[in-house]
N, C-alpha and C positions, 0 to 999 in steps of 0.2 A: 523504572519505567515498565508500563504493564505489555503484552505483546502486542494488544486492540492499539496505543497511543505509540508503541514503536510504525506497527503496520502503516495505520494512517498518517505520520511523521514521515515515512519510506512514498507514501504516495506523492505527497502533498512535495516534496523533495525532487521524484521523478518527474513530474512536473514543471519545476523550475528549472531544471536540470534542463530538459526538451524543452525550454521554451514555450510550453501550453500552457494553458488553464484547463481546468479540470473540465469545463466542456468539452473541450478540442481532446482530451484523454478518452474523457467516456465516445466522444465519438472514431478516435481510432482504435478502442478497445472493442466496441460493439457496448461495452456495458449500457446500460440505459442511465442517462447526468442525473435521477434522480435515486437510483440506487447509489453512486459516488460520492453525489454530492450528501445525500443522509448520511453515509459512513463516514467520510472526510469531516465534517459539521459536527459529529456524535450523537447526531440523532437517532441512529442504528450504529448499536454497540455489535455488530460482527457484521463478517464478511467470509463468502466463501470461498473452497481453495478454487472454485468452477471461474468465479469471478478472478481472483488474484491472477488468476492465469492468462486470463483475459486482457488484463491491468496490463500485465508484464510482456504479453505480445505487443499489446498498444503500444510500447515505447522500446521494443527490441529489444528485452533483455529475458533471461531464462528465471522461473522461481530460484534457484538457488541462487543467482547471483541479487536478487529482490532480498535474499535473506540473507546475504552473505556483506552484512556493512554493518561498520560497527553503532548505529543503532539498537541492534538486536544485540552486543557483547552485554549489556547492562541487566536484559532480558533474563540470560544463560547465564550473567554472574549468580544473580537472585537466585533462580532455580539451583543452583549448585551450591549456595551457602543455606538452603532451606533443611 
């Protein structure tokens, strides 16, 4: 799994997770639903950490604990057998 398909998998998750749809996200992130929703979609292949942060306020949690799930172990196994 690449990081861009962990990240948006970790959204797309926190989102179920609370309860919302990715509108109700972008709206308690501030992000704007058409920035979210490209990146969520794969229509824009990245995302900033200005935004992540944003993401990760929207639904109360901190970046590290956004990065700290084992969708990202798959990530870091790759990068460590390259």
């Amino acid at each position: 799994m690449t990081v861009q398909n962990a990240t948006k998998q970790r959204i797309i998750d926190l989102a179920t997770k609370n309860e919302i749809t990715i509108h109700k996200l972008s709206l308690q992130s501030g992000v704007p639903y058409s920035t979210l929703s490209s990146f969520v979609n794969g229509k824009c292949k990245s995302i900033t950490l200005t935004t992540l942060l944003h993401i990760c306020d929207g639904v109360g949690i901190t970046m590290k604990e956004f990065f700290d799930d084992p969708l990202f172990d798959s990530v870091y196994k790759q990068k460590a057998n390259k």
